[in-house]
C-alpha positions as CSV (number, residue, x, y, z in Angstrom):
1,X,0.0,0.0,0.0
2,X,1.3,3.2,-1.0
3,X,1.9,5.7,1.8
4,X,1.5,9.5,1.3
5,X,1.9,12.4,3.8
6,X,-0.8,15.3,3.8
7,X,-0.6,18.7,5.4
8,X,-2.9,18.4,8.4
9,X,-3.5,22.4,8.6
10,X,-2.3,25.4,7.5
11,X,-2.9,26.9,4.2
12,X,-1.5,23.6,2.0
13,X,-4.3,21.5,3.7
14,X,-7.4,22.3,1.8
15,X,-6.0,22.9,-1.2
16,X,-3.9,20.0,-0.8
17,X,-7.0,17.6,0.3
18,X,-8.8,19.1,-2.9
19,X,-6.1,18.6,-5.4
20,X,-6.1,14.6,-4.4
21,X,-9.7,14.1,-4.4
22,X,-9.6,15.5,-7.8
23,X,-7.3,13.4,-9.0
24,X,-9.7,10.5,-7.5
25,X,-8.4,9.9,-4.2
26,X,-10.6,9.4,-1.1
27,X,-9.3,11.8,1.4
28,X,-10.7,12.0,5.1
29,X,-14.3,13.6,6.0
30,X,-13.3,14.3,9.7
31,X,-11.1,16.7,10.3
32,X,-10.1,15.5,13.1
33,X,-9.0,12.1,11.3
34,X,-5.2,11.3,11.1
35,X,-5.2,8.8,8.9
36,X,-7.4,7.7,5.8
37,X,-7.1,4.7,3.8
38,X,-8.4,4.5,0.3
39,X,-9.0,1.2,-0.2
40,X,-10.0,1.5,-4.0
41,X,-6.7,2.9,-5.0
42,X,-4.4,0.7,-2.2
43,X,-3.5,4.0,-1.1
44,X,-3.0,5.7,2.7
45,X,-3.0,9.0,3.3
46,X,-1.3,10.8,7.1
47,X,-2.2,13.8,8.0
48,X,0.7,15.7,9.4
49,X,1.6,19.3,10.7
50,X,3.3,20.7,7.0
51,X,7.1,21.4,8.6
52,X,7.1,17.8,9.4
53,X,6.6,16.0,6.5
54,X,9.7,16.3,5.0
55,X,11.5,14.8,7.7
56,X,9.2,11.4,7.6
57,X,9.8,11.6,4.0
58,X,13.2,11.5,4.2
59,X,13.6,9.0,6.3
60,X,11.7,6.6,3.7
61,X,9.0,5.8,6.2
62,X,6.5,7.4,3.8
63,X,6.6,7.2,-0.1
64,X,5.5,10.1,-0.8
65,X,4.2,13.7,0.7
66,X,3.1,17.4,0.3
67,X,4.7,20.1,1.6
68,X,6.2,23.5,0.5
69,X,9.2,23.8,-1.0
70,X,10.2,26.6,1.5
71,X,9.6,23.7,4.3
72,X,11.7,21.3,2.5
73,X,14.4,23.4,2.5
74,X,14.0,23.6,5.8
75,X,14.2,20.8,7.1
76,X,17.7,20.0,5.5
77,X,16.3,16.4,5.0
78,X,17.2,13.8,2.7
79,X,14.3,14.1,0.5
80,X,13.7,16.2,-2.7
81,X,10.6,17.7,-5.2
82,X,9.2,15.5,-7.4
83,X,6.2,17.7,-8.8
84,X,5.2,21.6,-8.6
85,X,1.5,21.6,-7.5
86,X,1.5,25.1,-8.5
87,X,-0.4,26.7,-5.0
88,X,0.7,27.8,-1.7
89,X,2.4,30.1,-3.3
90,X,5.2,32.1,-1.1
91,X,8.3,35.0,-1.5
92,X,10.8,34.9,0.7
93,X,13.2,38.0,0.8
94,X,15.6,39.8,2.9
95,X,14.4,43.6,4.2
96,X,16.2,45.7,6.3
97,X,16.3,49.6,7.6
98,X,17.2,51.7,4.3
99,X,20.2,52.9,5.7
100,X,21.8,49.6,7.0
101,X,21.3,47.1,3.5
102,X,21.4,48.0,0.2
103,X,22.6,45.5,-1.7
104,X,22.5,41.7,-1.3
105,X,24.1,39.4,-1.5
106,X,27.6,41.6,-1.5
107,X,26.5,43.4,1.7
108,X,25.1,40.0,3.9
109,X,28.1,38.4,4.9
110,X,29.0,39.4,8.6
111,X,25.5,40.2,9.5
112,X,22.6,39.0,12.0
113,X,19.9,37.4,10.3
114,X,16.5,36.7,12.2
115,X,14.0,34.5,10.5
116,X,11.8,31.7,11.0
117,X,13.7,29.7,8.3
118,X,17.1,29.3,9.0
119,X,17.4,26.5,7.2
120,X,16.4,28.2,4.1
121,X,18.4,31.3,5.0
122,X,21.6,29.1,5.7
123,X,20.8,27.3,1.9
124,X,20.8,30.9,0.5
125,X,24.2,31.3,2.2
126,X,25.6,28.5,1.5
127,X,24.2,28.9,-2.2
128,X,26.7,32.2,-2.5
129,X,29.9,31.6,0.0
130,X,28.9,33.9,2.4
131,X,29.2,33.8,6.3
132,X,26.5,35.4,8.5
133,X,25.0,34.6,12.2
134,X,21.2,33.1,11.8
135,X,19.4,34.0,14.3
136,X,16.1,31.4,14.8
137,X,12.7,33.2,15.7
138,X,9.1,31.6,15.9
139,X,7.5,34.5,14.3
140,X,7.4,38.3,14.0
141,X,10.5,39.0,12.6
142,X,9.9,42.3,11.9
143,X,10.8,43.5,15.5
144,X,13.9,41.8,15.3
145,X,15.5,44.3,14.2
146,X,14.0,47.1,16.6
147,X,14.4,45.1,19.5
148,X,18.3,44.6,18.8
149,X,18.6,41.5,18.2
150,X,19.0,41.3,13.9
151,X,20.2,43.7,11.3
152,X,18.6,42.4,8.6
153,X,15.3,39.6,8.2
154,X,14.4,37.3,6.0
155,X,10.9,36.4,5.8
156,X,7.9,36.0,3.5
157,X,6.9,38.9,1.5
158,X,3.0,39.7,0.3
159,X,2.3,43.1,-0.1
160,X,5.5,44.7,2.6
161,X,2.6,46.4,4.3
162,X,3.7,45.1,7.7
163,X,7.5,46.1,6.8
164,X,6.7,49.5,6.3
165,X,5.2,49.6,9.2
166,X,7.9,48.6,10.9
167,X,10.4,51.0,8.8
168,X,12.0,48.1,6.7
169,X,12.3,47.9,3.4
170,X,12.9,44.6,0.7
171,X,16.4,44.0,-0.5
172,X,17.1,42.6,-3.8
173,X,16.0,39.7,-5.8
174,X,13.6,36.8,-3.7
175,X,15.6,34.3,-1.8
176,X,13.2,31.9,-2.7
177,X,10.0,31.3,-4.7
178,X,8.2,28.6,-2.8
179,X,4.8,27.0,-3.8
180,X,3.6,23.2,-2.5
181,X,5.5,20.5,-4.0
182,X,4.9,16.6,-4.4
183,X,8.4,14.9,-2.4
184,X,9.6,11.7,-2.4
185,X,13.0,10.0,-0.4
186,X,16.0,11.6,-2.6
187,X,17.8,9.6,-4.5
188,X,15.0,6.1,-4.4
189,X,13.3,5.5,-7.7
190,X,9.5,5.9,-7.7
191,X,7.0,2.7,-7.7
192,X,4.3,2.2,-10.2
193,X,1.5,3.3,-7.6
194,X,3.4,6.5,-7.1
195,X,4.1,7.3,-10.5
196,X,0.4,6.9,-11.2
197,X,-0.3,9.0,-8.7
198,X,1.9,11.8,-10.2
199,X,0.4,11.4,-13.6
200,X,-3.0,12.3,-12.3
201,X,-2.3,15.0,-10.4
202,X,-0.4,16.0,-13.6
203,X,-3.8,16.0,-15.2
204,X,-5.3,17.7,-12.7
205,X,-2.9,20.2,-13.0
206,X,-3.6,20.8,-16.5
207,X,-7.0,21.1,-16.3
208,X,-6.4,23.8,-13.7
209,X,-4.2,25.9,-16.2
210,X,-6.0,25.1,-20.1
211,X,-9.3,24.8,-21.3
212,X,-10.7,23.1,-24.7
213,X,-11.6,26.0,-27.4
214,X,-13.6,24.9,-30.1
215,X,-14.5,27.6,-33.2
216,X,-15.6,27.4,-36.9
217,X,-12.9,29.1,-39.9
218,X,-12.7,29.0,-43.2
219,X,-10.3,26.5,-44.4
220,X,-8.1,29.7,-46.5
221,X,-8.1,30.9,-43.0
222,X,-7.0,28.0,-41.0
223,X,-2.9,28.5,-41.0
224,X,-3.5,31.6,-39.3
225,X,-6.5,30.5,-37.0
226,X,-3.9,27.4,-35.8
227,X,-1.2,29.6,-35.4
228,X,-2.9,30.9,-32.6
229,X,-4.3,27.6,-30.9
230,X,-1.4,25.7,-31.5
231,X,-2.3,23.1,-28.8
232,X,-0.1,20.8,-26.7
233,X,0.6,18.7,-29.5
234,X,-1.3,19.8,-32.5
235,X,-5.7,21.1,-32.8
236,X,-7.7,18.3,-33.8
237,X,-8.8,19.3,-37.4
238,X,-12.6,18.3,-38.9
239,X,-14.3,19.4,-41.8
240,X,-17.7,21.0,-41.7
241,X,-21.1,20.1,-43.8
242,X,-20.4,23.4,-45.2
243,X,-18.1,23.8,-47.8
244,X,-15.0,25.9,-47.3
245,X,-15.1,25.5,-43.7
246,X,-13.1,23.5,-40.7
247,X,-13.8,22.6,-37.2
248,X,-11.3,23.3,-34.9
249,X,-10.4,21.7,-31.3
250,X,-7.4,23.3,-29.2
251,X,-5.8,23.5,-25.3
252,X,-5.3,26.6,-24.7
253,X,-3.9,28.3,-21.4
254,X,-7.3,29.4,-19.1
255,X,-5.2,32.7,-18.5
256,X,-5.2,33.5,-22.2
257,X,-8.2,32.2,-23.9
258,X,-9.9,35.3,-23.8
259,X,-7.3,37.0,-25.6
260,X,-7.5,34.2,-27.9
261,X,-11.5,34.3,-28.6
262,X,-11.3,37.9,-29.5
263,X,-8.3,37.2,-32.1
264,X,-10.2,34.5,-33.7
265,X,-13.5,36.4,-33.7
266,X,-11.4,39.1,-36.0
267,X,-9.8,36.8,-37.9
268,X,-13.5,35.7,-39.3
269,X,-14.2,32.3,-36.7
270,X,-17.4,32.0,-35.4
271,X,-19.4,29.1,-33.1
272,X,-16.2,29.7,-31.0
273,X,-16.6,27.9,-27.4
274,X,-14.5,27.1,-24.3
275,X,-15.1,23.5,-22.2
276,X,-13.6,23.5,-18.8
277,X,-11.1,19.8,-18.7
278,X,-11.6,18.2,-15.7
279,X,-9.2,15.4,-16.3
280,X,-7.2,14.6,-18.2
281,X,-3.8,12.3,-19.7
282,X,-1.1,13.5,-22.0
């Protein structure tokens, strides 16, 4: 039976939970629940707090898990990112008083760094040669540096509301992009229940980012008509009762297909309609 950590709260969990049962997993309907077996699919699921699950991972007691990248990091454990699941999304960035840090990372090395990440901090450091003291805090960073005991912080970024307000100011380029990520034990090479696993939540992921776009053109017109729905591999071409004219099936990217409708609809298609994929193999 294949074993899979979830995140058991926190903003991964629902999304998490969600993502699975899409991809046709039972998942638990207590909250409350720490385990949930899915009989139908030999698969069980453990609910764990999201800064742990790397750690189990790595130690090979569980196949496979979900956590954020940022978290991996970390933990420092032996385990590594198998699959984006593109939510969760996070920034991680230095910020500092205006006057102290200007540039990174040529002006970090020597100085105090509070965060809540050290481990991800100490990557960044290691990632460039540099030298600094890490100073490990449960939270609020932003009074670390008021209260003495940082010069600069490195902590997760949304809209630097709460850094203004505290007189600090981002530094440079992110330390880290971090979303949720599907991990596995590094270096071990994935079963067939796992890698079945992956490729439907790889179809879930794609029907979360295209949709199917179906539209009428004249066949003169098709070349340019294609050019714009290229698809993932090629538009599924039919001819229509009337003469002259092509159906057309495409993917398209969900961010851009209304771009796309309104390029078509000059270009002279019509009947042009968008279907929402809910699953899907490629």
């Amino acid at each position: 039976m294949l074993r899979i950590a979830v995140p058991n709260k926190g903003t991964l969990s629902g999304p998490a939970a969600d993502m699975l049962r899409e991809a046709g997993y039972r998942q638990r309907t207590d909250p409350k629940d720490l385990v949930c077996r899915d009989e139908a699919n030999d698969v069980e699921f453990f609910y764990l707090r999201p800064r742990d699950i790397a750690t189990y991972v790595g130690t090979g007691e569980l196949e496979l898990g979900i956590t954020g990248r940022d978290l991996l990091i970390d933990s420092a454990s032996p385990a590594e990112e198998l699959l984006d699941l593109d939510f969760g999304g996070a920034t991680f960035r230095f910020a500092a008083r205006p006057e102290t840090l200007t540039r990174v990372p040529e002006e970090i090395a020597g100085r105090r760094i509070a965060t809540a990440y050290p481990g991800v901090v100490e990557s960044y450091l290691g990632e460039h040669g540099l030298k600094a003291e890490v100073v490990r805090l449960d939270g609020a960073v932003e009074n670390a540096i008021r209260l003495g005991v940082a010069d600069v912080i490195a902590d997760v970024v949304e809209t630097g509301a709460t850094l203004r307000q505290a007189g600090l100011v981002t530094v440079g380029e992110p330390i880290l992009r971090s979303s949720a990520v599907l991990v596995h034990p590094a270096g071990t090479a994935t079963t067939g229940q796992a890698d079945q696993l992956i490729r439907r939540l790889q179809g879930v992921l794609v029907a979360h980012r295209y949709v199917m776009l179906a539209y009428d053109v004249r066949a003169d017109l098709l070349e340019q008509a294609t050019a714009l729905t290229p698809g993932i591999e090629s538009p599924t071409i039919s001819p229509l009762h009337r003469e002259g004219w092509v159906a057309v099936q495409a993917m398209v990217r969900r961010a851009e297909v209304h771009r796309i409708m309104d390029e078509l609809y000059d270009l002279g298609a019509r009947a042009i309609l968008v279907t929402d994929i809910h699953a899907c193999r490629l």
